[in-house]
N, C-alpha and C positions, 0 to 999 in steps of 0.2 A: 426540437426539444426532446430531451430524452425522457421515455417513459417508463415508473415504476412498474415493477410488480413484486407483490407480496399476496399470494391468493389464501383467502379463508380457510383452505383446507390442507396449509402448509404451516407448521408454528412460527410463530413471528422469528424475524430473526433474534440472536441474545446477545446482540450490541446494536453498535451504530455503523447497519450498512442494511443494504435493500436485497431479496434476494434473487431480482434478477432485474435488468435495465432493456431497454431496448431503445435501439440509436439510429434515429431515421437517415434514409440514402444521402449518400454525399457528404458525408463525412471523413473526416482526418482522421485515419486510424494512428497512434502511435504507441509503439510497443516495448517496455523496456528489458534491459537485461537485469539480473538482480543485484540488487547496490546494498555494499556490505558497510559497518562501521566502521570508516576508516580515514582517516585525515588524509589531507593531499603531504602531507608531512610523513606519512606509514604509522602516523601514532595513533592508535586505539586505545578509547574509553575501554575502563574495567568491568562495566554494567549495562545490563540493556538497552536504560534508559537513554546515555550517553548516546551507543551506537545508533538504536532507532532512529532516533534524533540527525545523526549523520546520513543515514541512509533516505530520509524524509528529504534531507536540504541536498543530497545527491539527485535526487528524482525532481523535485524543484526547479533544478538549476536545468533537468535535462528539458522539464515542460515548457521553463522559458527562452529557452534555444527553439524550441518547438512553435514557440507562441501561444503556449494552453500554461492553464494554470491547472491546480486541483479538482476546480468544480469540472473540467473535464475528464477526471478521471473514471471510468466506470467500474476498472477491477483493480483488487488490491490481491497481491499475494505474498502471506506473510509465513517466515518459516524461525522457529526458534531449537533453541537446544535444549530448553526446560521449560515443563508444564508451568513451574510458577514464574515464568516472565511474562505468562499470556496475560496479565491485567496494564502490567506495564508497560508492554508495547503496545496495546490497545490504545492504553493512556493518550500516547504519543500518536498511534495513529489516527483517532479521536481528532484530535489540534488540527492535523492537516486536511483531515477530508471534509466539503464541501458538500451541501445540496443539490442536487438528490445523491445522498448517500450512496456507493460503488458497491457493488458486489464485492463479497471480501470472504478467503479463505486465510486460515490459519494454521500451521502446522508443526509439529514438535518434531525435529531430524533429531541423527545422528551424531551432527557436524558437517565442520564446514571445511576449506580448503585448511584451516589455520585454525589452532586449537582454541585463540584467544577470539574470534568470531562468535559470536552468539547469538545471532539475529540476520536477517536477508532477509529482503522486501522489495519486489517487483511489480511493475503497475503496466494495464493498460489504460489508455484516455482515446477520448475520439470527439472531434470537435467540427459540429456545420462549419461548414465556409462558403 
């Protein structure tokens, strides 16, 4: 079982993630690359939300190849192209993460390989077996 931590003399985290886990020996590490919005088609949504949403059900799809679902997840890492999509991808990331809550960074680039990209979101999970 993975154990939280959030210690009293750190500020609570300011969403829904824990700020540090700890994942006892013998465990499945799996480690992703960062999955962009984007249909298996090449067509990208015009909004965060859209993409997020793609990149959530890319990671997904990678966990159940995997045999882990979300509540394995332990890190999230999210990267956007604008401060104001940080509520909206939260939104979306919110939906997907599982108990006990992953570690999770968030961060505003540059950009991405492709101007219409607005969001990348990589994960690690780790699962007893």
């Amino acid at each position: 079982m993975k154990k939280v931590f959030n210690p009293p003399s750190v500020r609570r985290p300011f969403g829904h993630y824990n700020h540090g886990l700890l994942v006892p020996p013998g465990a499945s590490l799996l480690v992703t690359s960062g999955q962009l919005g984007i249909r298996p088609d090449d067509t990208i949504p015009a909004d965060v939300t859209g993409q997020a949403e793609l990149c959530f059900e890319a990671i997904k799809a990678i966990l159940e190849e995997a045999e882990m679902t979300f509540a394995d997840v332990i890190r999230i890492s999210g990267f956007v192209t604008r401060r104001e999509n940080f509520s909206d991808y939260m939104a979306v990331r919110d939906r997907y993460t599982r108990d006990p809550k992953p570690v999770s960074t968030l961060l505003v680039v540059g950009g991405f390989t492709r101007p219409e990209f607005l969001v990348e979101v990589e994960v690690t999970a780790a699962k007893v077996v």
